[in-house]
C-alpha positions in Angstrom: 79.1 146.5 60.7 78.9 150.0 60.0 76.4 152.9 61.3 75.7 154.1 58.5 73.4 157.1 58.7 70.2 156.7 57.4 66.8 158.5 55.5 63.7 159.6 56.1 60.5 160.5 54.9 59.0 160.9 51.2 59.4 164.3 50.4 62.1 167.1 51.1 65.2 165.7 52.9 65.2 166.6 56.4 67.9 168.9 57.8 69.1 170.3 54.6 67.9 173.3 52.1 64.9 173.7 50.2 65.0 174.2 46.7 67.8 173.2 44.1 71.0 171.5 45.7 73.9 172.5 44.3 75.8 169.9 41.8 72.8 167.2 41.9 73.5 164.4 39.9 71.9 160.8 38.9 74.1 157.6 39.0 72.9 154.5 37.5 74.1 150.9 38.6 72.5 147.5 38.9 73.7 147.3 42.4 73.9 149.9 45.4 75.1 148.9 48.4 74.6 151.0 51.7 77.2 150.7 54.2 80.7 149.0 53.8 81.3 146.9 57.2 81.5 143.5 57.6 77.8 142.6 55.9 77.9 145.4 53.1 81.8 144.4 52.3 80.7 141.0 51.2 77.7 142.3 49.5 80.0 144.3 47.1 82.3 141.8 46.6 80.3 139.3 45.6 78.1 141.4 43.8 81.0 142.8 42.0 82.5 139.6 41.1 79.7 138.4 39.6 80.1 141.6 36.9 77.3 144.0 38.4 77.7 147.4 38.5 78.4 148.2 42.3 78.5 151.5 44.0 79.0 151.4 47.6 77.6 154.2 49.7 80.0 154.9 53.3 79.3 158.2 55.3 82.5 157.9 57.0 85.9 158.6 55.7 88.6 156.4 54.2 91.2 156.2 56.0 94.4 154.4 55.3 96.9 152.3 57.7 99.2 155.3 57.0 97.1 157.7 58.1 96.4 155.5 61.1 99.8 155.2 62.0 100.7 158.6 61.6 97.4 159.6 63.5 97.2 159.6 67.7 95.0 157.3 68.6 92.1 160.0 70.3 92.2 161.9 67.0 91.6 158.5 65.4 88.7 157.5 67.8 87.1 161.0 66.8 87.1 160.3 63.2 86.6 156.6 63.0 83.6 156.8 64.9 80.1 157.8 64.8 79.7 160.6 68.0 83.6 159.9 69.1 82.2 156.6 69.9 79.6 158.1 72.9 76.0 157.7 71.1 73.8 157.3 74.2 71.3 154.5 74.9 69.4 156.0 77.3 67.5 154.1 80.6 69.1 153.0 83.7 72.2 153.6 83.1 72.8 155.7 80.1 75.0 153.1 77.8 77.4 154.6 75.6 77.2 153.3 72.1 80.2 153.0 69.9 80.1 152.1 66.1 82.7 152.8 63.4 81.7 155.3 60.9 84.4 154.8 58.0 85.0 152.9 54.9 85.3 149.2 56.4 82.8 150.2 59.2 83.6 148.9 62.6 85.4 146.4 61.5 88.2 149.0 61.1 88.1 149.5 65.2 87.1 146.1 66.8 89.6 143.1 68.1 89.3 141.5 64.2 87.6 138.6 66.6 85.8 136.0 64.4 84.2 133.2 65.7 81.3 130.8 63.9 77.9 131.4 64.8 77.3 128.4 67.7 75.3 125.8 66.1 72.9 125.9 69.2 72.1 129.3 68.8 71.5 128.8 64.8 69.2 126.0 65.7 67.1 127.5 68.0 66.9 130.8 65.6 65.5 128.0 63.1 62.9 126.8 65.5 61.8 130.0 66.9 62.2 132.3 64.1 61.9 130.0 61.0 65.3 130.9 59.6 65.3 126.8 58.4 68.1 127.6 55.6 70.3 129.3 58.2 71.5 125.9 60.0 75.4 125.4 60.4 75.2 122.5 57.5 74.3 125.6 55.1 76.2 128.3 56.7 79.5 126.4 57.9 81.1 126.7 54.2 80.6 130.4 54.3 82.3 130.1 57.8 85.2 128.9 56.4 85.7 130.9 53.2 85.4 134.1 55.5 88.2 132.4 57.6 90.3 131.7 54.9 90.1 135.1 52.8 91.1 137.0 56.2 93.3 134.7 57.1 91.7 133.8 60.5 94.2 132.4 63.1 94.8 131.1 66.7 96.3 134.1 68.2 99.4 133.1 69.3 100.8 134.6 72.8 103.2 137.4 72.9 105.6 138.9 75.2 103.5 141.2 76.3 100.0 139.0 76.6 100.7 138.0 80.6 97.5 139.3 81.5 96.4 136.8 78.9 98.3 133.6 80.1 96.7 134.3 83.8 93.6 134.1 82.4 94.4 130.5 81.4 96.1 129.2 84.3 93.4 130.6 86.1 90.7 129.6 84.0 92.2 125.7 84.3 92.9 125.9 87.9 89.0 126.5 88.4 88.0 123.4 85.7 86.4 126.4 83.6 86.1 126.2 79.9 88.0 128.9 77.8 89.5 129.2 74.0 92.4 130.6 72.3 91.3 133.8 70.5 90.7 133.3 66.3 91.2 136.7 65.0 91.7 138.0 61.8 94.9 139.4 62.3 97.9 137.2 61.0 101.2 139.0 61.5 99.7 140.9 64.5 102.8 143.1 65.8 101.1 143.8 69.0 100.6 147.3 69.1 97.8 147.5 70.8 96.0 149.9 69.0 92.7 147.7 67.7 90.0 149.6 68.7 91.3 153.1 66.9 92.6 151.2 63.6 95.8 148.7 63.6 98.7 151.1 62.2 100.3 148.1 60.8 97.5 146.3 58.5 97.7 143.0 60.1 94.2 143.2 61.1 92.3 142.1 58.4 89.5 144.6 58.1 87.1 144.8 55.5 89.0 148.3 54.2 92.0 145.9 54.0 90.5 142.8 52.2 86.7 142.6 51.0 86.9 145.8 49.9 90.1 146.4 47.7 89.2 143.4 46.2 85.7 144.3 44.9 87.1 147.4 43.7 89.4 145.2 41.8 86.4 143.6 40.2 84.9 147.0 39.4 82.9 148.3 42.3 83.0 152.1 43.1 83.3 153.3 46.9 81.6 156.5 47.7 82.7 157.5 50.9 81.8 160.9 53.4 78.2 160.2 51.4 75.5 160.0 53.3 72.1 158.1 52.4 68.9 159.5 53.2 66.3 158.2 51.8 65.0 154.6 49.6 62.3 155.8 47.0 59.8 153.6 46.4 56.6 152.4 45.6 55.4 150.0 48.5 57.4 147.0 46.3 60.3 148.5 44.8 62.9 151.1 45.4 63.1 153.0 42.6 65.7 155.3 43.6 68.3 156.8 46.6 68.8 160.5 47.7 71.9 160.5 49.1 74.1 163.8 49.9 78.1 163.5 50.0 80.5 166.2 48.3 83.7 168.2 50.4 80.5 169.8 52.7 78.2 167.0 52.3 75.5 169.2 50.8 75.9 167.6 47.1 72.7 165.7 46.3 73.1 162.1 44.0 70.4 160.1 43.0 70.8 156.6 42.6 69.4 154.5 40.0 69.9 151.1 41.5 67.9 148.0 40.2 69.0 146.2 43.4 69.9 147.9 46.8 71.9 146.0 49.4 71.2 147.9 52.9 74.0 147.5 55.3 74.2 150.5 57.4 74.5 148.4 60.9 72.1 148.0 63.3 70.8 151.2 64.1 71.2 153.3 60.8 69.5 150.2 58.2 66.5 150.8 61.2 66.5 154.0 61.1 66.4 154.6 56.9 63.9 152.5 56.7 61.4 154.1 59.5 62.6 157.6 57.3 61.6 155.8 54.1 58.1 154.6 55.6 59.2 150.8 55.1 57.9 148.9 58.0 58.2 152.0 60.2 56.9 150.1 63.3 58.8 146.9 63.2 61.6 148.1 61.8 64.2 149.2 65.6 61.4 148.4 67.7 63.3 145.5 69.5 67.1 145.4 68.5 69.2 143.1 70.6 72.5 144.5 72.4 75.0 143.1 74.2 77.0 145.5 77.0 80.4 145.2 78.6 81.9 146.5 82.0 85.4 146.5 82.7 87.5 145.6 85.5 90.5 147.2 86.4 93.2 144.3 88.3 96.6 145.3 90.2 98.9 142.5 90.6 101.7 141.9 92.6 104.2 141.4 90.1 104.6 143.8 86.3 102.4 141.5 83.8 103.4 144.3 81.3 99.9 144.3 79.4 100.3 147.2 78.0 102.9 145.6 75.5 100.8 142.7 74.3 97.7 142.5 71.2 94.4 142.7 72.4 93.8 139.6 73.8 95.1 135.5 73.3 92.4 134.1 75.6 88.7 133.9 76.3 86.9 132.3 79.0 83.8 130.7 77.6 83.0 128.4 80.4 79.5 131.0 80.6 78.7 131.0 76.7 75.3 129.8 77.2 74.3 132.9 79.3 75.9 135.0 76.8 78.7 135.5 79.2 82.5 136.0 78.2 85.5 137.4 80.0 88.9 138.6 78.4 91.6 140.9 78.8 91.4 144.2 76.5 94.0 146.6 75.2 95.6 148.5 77.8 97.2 152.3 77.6 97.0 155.1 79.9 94.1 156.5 78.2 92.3 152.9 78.3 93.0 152.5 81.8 92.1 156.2 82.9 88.7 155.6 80.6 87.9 152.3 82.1 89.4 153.9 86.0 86.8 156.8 85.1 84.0 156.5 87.9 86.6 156.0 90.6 88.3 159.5 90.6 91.5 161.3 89.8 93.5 159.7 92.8 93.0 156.2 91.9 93.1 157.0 88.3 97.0 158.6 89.3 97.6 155.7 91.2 96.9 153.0 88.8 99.0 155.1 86.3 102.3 154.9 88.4 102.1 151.4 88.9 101.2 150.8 84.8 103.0 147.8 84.6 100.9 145.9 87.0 97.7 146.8 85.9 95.4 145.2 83.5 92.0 145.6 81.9 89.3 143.1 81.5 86.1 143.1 79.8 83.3 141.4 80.6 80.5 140.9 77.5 77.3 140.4 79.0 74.1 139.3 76.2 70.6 141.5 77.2 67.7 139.4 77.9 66.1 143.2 77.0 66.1 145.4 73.9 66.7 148.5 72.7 64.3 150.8 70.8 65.6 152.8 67.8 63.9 155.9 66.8 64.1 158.4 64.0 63.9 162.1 65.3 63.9 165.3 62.8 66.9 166.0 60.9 69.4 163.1 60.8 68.7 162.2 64.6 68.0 159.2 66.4 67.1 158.3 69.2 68.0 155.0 71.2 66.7 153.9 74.8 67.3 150.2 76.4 64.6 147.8 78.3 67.1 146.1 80.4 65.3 143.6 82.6 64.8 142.3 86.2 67.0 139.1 84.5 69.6 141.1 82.8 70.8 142.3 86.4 71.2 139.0 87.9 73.1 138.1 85.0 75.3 140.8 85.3 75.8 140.5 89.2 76.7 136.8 88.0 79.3 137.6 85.8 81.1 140.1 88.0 80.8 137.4 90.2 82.6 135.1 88.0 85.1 137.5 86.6 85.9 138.3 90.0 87.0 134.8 91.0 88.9 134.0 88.3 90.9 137.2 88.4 91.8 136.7 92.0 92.7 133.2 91.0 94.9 134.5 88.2 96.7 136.7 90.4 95.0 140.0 91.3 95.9 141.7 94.6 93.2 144.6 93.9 90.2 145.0 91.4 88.0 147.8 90.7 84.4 147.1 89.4 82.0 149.4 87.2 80.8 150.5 90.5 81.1 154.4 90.4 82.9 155.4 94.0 83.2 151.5 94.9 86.2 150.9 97.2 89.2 148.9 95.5 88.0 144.7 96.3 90.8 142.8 97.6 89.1 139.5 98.8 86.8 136.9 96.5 84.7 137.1 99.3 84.4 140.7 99.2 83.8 140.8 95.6 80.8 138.2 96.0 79.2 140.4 98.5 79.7 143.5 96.2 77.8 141.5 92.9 75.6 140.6 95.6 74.6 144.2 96.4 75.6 146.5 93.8 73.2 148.1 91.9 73.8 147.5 88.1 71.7 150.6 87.1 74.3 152.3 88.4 77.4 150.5 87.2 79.6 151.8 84.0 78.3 150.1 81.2 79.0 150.2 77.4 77.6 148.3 74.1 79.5 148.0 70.8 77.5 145.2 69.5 74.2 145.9 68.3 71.8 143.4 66.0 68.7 142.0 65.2 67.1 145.5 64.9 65.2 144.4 61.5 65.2 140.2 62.1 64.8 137.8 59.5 62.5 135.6 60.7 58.1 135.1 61.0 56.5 138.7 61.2 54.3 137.5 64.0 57.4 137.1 65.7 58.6 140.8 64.9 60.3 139.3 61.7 61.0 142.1 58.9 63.0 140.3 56.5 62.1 136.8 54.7 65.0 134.3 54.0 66.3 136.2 51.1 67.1 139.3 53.4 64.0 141.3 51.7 61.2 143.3 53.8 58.5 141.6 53.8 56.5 143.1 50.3 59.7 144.1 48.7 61.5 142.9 45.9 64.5 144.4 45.4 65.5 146.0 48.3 67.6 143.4 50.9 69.5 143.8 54.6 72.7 142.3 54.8 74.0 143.3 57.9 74.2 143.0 61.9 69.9 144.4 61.5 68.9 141.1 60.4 70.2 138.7 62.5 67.2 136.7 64.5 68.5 137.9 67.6 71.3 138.4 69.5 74.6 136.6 68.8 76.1 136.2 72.1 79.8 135.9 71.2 81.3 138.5 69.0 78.9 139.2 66.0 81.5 139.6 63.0 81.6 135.8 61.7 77.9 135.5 61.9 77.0 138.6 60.3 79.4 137.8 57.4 78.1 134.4 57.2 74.5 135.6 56.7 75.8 138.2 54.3 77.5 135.9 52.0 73.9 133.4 52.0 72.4 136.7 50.7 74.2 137.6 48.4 74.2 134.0 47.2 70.5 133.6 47.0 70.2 136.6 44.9 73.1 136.0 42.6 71.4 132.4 42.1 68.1 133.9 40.5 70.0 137.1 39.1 70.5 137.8 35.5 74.5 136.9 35.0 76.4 139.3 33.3 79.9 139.8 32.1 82.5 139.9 34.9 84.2 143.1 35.1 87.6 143.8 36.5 90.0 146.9 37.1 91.8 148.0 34.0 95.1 148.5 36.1 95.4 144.9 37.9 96.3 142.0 36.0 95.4 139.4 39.0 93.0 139.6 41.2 93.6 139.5 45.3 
């Protein structure tokens, strides 16, 4: 899922010159794709395989594992995401939103966690929102060829993963359910560098896999070019203005017949509101999910700091959209996650490194957040959290609290800003009990459903085939059209849904000769 910026209104583009642009040009292509994370990825591979013409349009850079490697990982988080990863979602509290901005979208910067949508949850999108051809029996194949192509494992412990392992004692200890991670990341070396690009390439992004391979079969990857506006006619797009060139002010028009939009949750929103294609629905209600951290000390080294991002889950919470597991650890994570609680403890927790650990706890928001288009290229984001979402978060630090103490914990620091260091399970109780989670430290990274498939009375945008409602060729692929919030980690569905897309339109689409890269003799 990429956030790929997005358009505005008919008419003069917003934020850039009047008059002639310099080096304007017109590209023709039967397909253009917008965005190039995990739902535009599989748009342009199938599209391409099938023999169409494929341009993909990314805003961020490419960057390769290299160039990650040889990178630090703050002047990777700076380029690899939109905002350095700190686009606000303002309310109670102001929610820092992080989405990869880059050829392979945020796919390039999450855990490479993939887990099937939960039948439950597809079943009850199908009885609410009508998505009836979105059941596991029709989506479980794409499941598994998703799994296969990026080589989707267990992920086995390492020697670094303790913080992992007392997780799952602890987890067992307490009769509470929990998984081994499935991550796409075979040959993971355990560097512990997922969330600013894995230097090594075992992470199976889609820069790594989808998207080699669709450039194999012909498609063209634009990258640092920005879309910003879909011209159209009320039924068709007809065209897209998009600027890109060394200083971005290069204007292209696109010729697509066909235009996959995949530009994540809050740009495919926001290019359509520019475009004037259902500028009410479209962001009105997108679902989040947020995460706080908690900071453990233990009495003996648990070393997390040498271990991948994380070998265990607890799930024992899935059906309140509740998960807790470990997450990478380095002094900057830990100083990030230690920010609220001030430069002493920060130093403190620093010296004694090797018996510290992170842990995140993912939390799904009964609430939604509004997206916005502002003048120029701005948005502007601001969260509903609810009366429920609180208790649900004072649950889960709750929860998270116990089992940590079980695994081991002699200390933990919640997203309490200022809170004293909690040492007992009974203090930590009385702490969820209290605290205030308008105040806590809070941040989302999984945004969707901002453009829903699903009945319009409902807030649906998109029929069954991905398309707004009145359009014909113009479909959303990505985390936007999800009914709702996922509740585990979004990648598998999205890329699921993707791939029934671009099925349903390749079924009814003209064939045409496959074409394939005149330097490779095999494909991937």
């Amino acid at each position: 899922m990429t956030g790929y910026m997005a358009g505005q209104p008919a008419g003069r583009p917003a934020g850039r010159p009047t008059g002639r642009h310099r080096n304007a040009r017109t590209v023709s292509c039967d397909a253009l794709v917008i965005g190039s994370g995990a739902g535009g990825a599989v748009a342009a591979l199938e599209l391409a395989r099938a023999g169409h013409r494929t341009v993909v349009l990314e805003e961020g850079p490419r960057a390769t594992t290299a160039g990650l490697a040889a990178s630090p990982p703050a002047a990777n988080l700076r380029r690899l995401y939109r905002d350095a990863g700190l686009t606000p979602i303002l309310g109670s509290p102001v929610i820092p939103y992080g989405e990869g901005c880059c050829v392979g979208g945020s796919t390039v910067v999450n855990g490479g966690l993939l887990w099937a949508p939960p039948d439950a949850l597809l079943e009850r999108w199908a009885r609410v929102m009508g998505t009836t051809d979105y059941r596991a029996v029709r989506l479980a194949a794409h499941v598994r060829r998703v799994s296969e192509r990026l080589g989707v494992i267990e992920q086995p412990y390492g020697d670094g993963n303790a913080d992992s392992l007392l997780l799952a004692d602890a987890a067992d200890a307490l009769g509470w359910r929990r998984a081994t991670a499935r991550r796409a990341a075979p040959g993971c070396r355990h560097r512990n560098r997922c969330p600013t690009g894995c230097p090594t390439g075992a992470k199976h992004s889609m820069a790594v896999s989808y998207l080699p391979e669709a450039e194999w079969y012909g498609a063209r990857i634009d990258s640092g070019t920005r879309a910003v506006l879909l011209r159209h006619d009320g039924r068709s797009v007809h065209g897209v203005t998009a600027f890109g060139g060394p200083d971005g002010r290069t204007r292209v028009d696109y010729r697509p017949r066909t235009v996959f939009l995949a530009a994540g949750a809050v740009g495919s929103a926001v290019l359509l509101q520019r475009s004037g294609i259902h500028r009410r629905a479209a962001g009105r209600a997108m679902g989040f999910h947020v995460n706080f951290r908690l900071v453990a000390r233990f009495a003996d080294p648990v070393h997390a700091g040498r271990g991948t991002i994380f070998t265990s889950q607890l799930r024992e919470f899935e059906g309140l959209g509740i998960h807790v597991m470990p997450a990478n650890l380095t002094p900057g994570s830990l100083a990030a996650a230690l920010a609220g609680h001030g430069p002493a403890v920060v130093n403190a927790l620093l010296a004694d490194l090797e018996r510290a650990a992170v842990y995140t706890v993912q939390v799904r928001m009964n609430g939604r957040v509004a997206v916005r288009q502002r003048p120029g290229f701005g948005r502007l984001l601001r969260h509903g959290m609810t009366s429920h979402d609180h208790g649900l978060l004072r649950f889960a630090l709750g929860r998270a609290a116990r089992l940590l103490f079980r695994s081991g914990a002699v200390e933990l620091y919640p997203p309490c800003p200022g809170a004293p260091p909690l040492r007992t399970d009974r203090a930590a109780q009385e702490t969820a009990v209290r605290s205030d989670p308008r105040r806590w430290d809070l941040v989302c990274v999984h945004a969707m459903a901002s453009c829903p498939m699903g009945r319009p009375a409902l807030g649906g945008v998109c029929d069954q085939d991905g398309r707004p409602y009145g359009f014909t060729n113009l479909r959303l692929c990505d985390a936007s059209v999800l009914p709702g919030p996922a509740g585990v980690s979004p990648q598998g569905t999205i890329m699921a849904f993707a791939h029934e897309i671009a099925a349903r339109y390749l079924s009814s689409a003209p064939q045409v000769p496959t074409r394939r890269h005149r330097d490779s003799d095999t494909p991937f």
